[in-house]
N, C-alpha and C positions, 0 to 999 in steps of 0.2 A: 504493500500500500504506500510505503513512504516513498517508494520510485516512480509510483506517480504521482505523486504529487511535487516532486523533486521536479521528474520532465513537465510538468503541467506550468510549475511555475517558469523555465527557463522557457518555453515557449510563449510563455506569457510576457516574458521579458524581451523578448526577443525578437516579437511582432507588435509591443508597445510604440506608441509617436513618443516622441521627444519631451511634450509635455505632460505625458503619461509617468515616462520614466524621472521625470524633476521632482512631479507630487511626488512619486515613490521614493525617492530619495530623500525628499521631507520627513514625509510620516516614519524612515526609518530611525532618521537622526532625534525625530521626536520622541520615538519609541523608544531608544538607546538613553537619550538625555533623562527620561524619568525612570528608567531602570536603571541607571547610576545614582541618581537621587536616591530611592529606594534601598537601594545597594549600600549605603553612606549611611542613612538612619537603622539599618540593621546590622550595622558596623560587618557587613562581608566583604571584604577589602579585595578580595580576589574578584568578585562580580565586577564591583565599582570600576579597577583597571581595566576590565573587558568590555564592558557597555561605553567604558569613555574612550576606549582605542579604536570602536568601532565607531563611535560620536566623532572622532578627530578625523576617521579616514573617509565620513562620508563629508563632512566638512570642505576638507582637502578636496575630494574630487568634485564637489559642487564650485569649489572658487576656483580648481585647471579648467574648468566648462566654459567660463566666463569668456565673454571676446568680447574684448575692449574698443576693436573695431569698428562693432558694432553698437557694443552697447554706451558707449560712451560714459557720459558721469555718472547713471547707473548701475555702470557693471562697478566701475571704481567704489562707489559707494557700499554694493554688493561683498567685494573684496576686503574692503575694508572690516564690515560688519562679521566676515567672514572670520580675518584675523584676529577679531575680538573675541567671538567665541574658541577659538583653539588658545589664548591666552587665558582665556577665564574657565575652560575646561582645565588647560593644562595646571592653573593653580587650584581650582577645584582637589583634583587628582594629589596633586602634592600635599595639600593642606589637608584631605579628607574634610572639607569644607563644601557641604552641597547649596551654600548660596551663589558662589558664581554660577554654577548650573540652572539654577533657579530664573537669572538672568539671560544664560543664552535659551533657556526653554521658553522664555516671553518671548523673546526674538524669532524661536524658530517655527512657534506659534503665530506670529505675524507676517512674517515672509509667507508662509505655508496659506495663510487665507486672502492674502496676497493674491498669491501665484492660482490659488483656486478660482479667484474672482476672474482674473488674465485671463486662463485657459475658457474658464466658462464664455467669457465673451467673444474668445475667438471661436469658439465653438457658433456660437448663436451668428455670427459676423460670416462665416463660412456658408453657414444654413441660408442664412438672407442670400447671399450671392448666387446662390444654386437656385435658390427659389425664382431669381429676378431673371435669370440665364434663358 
C-alpha cells in the first residue's frame, strides 16, 4: 500500500503547474515550522533539528526559485524575507527557542495566503480568457 501511495504522490508531483508545486512547498515549510515548535515544547531535540533542516531546505529552495529578472523588487523582497526566516530558524534551533519560529510561521502563513489568493486569480483570469476566445 505505501508504494502506492509513494508512486501516487511522485506523479502527483510531477504533473503538478508550477503554482501547484509553490502552495506545496508552502504548506510543507508550514507543516515542518509547527512540528518544530511542537518538537521545542516537548523538549525532543532530535525532532526539533529534523523539522527545522527540513524548514531551512524548503526555504532554501523556495529563494534559488526566485528570478530576479523577472520579479524585480518582489523577488528581492521575497529573498530577503527568505533570509530572515533561515536566521531566525537557524537561532530558533540553537537557542531551542521556539519564538523565532513563531515569527517565521506568521510569515509563512502570509506569503502562503498570498500566493493562494495569486494562483486563484490567475486561475479565474485564464477561465475568463477561454470563455471570451
Amino acid at each position: 500500500m505505501a508504494n502506492g501511495v509513494n508512486a501516487y504522490k511522485k506523479t502527483s508531483l510531477a504533473t503538478a503547474s508550477k503554482e501547484k508545486i509553490l502552495l506545496l512547498l508552502y504548506q510543507a515549510a508550514i507543516k515542518n515550522c509547527r512540528l518544530a515548535i511542537d518538537a521545542m515544547e516537548e523538549k525532543n531535540i532530535a525532532k526539533k533539528g529534523e523539522h527545522i533542516g527540513k524548514l531551512q531546505d524548503i526555504i532554501l529552495e523556495l529563494n534559488s526559485c526566485l528570478d530576479h529578472s523577472v520579479g524585480g523588487q518582489l523577488s528581492q523582497e521575497l529573498s530577503s524575507l527568505y533570509d530572515y526566516m533561515l536566521y531566525s530558524s537557524t537561532q530558533a534551533n540553537i537557542k531551542i527557542d521556539p519564538v523565532p519560529l513563531k515569527s517565521c510561521l506568521s510569515i509563512l502563513n502570509t506569503l502562503y495566503d498570498g500566493w493562494v489568493e495569486a494562483v486563484n486569480k490567475l486561475s479565474r483570469d485564464q477561465k475568463d480568457k477561454l470563455n471570451h476566445e
